[in-house]
C-alpha positions as CSV (number, residue, x, y, z in Angstrom):
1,X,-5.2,5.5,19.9
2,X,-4.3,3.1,22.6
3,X,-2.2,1.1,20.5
4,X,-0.2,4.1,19.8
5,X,0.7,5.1,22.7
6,X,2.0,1.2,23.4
7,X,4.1,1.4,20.6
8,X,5.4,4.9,21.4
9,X,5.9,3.8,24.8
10,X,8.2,0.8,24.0
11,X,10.4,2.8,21.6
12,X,11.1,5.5,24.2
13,X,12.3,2.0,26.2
14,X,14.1,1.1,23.7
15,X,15.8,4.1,22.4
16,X,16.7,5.2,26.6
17,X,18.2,1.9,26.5
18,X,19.9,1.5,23.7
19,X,21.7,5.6,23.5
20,X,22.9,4.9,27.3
21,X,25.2,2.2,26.4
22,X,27.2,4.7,23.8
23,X,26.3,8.1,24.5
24,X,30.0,8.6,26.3
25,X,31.9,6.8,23.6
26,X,32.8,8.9,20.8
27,X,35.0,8.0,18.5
28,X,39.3,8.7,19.4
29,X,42.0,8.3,16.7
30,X,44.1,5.5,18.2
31,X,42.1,4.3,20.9
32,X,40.5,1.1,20.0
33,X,38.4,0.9,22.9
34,X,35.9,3.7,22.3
35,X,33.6,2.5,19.4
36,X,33.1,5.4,16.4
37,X,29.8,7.5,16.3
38,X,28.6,6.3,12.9
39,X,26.7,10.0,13.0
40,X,29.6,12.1,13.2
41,X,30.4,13.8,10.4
42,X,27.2,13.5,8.4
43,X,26.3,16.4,6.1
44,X,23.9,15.9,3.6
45,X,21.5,13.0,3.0
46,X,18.5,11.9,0.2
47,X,16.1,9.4,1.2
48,X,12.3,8.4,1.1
49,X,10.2,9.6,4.0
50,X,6.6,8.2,4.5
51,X,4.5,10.8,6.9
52,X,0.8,10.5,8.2
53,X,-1.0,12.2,8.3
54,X,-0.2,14.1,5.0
55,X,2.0,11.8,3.0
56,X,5.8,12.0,2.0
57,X,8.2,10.9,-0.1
58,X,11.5,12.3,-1.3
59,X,13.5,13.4,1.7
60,X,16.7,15.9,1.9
61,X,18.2,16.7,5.1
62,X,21.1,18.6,5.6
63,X,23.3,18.6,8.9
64,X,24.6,22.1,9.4
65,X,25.9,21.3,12.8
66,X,26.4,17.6,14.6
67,X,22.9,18.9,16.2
68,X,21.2,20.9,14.1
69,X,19.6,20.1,10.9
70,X,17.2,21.1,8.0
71,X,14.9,18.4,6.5
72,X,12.5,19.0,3.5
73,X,10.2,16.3,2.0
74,X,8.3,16.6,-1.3
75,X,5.4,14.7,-2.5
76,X,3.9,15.6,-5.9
77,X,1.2,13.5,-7.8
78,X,-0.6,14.5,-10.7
79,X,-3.8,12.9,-12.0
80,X,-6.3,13.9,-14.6
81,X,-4.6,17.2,-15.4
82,X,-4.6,18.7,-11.7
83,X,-1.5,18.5,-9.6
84,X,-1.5,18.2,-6.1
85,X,0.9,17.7,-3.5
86,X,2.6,18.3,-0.5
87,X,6.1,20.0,0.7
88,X,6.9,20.2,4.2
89,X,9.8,21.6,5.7
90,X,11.3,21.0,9.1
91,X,14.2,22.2,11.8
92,X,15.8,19.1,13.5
93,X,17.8,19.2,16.6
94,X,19.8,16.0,17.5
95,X,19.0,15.7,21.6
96,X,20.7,12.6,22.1
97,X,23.6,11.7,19.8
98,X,24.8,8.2,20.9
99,X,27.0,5.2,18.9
100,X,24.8,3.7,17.2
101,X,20.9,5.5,17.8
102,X,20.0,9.1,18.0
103,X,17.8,10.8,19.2
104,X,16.1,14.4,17.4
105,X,12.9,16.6,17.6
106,X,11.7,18.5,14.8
107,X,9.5,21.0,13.7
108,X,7.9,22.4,11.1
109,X,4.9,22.9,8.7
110,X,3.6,21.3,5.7
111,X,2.2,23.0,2.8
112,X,-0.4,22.4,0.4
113,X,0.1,21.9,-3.4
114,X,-3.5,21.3,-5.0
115,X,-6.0,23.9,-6.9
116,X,-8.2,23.9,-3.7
117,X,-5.5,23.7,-0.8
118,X,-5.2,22.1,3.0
119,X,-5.1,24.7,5.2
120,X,-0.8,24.4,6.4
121,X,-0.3,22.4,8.8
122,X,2.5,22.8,11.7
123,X,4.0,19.6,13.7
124,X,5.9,18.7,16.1
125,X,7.5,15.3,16.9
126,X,10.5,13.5,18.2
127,X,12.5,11.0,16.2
128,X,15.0,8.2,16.6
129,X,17.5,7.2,14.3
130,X,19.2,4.1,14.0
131,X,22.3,4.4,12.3
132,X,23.6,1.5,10.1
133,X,26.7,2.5,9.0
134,X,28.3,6.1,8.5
135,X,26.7,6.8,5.6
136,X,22.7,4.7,5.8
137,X,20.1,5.4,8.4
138,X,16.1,4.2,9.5
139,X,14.7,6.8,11.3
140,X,11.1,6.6,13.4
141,X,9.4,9.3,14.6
142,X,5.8,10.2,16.3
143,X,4.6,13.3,17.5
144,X,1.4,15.9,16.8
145,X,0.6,18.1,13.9
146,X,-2.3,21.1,13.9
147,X,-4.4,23.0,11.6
148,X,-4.9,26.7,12.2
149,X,-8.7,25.8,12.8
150,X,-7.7,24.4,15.9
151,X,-7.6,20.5,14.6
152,X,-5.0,18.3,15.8
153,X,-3.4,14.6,14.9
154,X,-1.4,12.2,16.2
155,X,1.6,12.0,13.4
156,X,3.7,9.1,12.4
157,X,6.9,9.0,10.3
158,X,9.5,6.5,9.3
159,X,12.4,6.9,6.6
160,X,15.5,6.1,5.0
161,X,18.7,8.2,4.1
162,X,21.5,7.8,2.2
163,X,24.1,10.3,3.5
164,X,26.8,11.5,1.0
C-alpha cells in the first residue's frame, strides 16, 4: 500500500508539472507561437483499458464536450460453457486540459456478467492523459472502488486510445 501511494504521489508531481507549462496555450490560427492542444477536438475513441481490480479490456469513450466524456469498457471471457465478464461504464470530466497532458476524474460502476455475479461495484478515480498526437493517447489513472457491503479497494487503470 505504501508503494502506491509513492507512485501516486510522483505522478501528481509530474502531471502539476508538466499541465502548468501549457495549460494557457491553446492553439490560434496564425499565431505560431502558441503550441496546438493535441486534445482539442477529440470525439470518439476505441482502445484497450486494463483495470484492477476487476479487469478490462476494450475501451470506447466518447467526448461529448472538450470536458465531458462517457467511457465504457467490456471484458467477456468464456470458458467451459459459462460466460463471465465484466462491463463498466463511467462519466469523465477533463479538470485540467493542457498542451500535451490532461488531467480527468471519472466515475462509475462496474457490472457483473457471470451465472453467480459480483455484487456492482462503484469507483471513483482521477486520471491523466498524455497525449501523443491529435488522434493517440496513454492514459493512467488511480483512485478507489466499493462494494455495496461496505468493501473498498485501491484501483489502478492504464490505457490506450485511438481517437477517430
Amino acid at each position: 500500500m505504501k508503494r502506491w501511494r509513492i507512485v501516486f504521489f510522483i505522478l501528481v508531481l509530474l502531471v502539476a508539472a508538466l499541465s502548468s507549462q501549457g495549460q494557457d496555450a491553446p492553439a490560434m490560427a496564425g499565431d505560431p507561437d502558441r503550441p496546438a492542444n493535441l486534445s482539442d477536438g477529440r470525439s470518439f475513441g476505441l482502445g484497450i483499458e486494463a483495470e484492477y481490480p476487476w479487469g478490462g479490456l476494450i475501451s470506447a469513450r466518447y467526448w461529448a464536450t472538450p470536458s465531458l466524456g462517457f467511457e465504457g469498457v467490456f471484458f467477456v471471457l468464456s470458458d467451459t460453457g459459462e460466460t463471465s465478464g465484466v462491463v463498466t461504464a463511467r462519466v469523465l470530466y477533463r479538470a485540467v486540459d493542457a498542451q500535451n497532458v490532461d488531467f480527468y476524474v471519472a466515475g462509475g460502476a462496474s457490472f457483473s456478467i457471470a451465472a453467480y455475479p459480483n455484487p456492482v461495484m462503484g469507483v471513483v478515480v482521477g486520471g491523466i492523459e498524455i497525449n501523443f498526437s491529435s488522434r493517440f493517447a496513454w492514459n493512467v489513472e488511480f483512485g478507489i472502488s466499493g462494494t455495496i457491503y461496505g468493501e473498498v479497494w485501491t484501483t489502478f487503470g492504464t490505457g490506450i486510445h485511438f481517437y477517430f
